[in-house]
N, C-alpha and C positions, 0 to 999 in steps of 0.2 A: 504494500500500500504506500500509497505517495505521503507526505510528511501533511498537506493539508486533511487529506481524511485521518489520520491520526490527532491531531488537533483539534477536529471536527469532532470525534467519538468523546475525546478526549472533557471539552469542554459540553459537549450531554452528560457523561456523568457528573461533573462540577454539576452543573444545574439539575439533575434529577436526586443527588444527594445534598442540597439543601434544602428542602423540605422537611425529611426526617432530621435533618441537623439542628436545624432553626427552631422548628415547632414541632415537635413528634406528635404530640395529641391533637395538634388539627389537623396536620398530613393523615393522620390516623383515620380520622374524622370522616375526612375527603375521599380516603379510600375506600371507606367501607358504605360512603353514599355513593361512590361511583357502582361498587358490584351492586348495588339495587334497583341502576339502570336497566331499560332492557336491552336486548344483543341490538337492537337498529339504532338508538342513540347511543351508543358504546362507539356504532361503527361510523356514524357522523360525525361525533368527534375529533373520530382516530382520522378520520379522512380530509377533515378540516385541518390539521393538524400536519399530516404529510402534503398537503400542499401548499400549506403557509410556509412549512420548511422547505420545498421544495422552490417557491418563489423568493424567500429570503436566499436561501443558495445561487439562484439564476444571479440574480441584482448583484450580489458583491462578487461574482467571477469573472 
């Protein structure tokens, strides 16, 4: 892998571990009202989600 996608991974985990770093009982909280979604807004999200990253990726390359 080229040094920008390590970078990239890199700083997803920085941002998906503070949540639990910052606040553990409302990262908590969050997660356990997300599993009460159902699988079609799980996968809205998820999809929202991969193309916001997907357009933030395009713009700074």
């Amino acid at each position: 892998m080229s040094n920008s996608l390590w970078m990239a991974l890199g700083l997803v985990l920085v941002v998906e571990g503070l949540g639990p770093l910052v606040a553990p009982n409302g990262w908590r909280q969050m997660v356990a009202q997300l599993s009460e979604q159902p699988d079609n807004q799980l996968r809205r999200i998820g999809g929202c989600l991969v193309v916001a990253g997907a357009v933030i990726a395009y713009y700074f390359s």
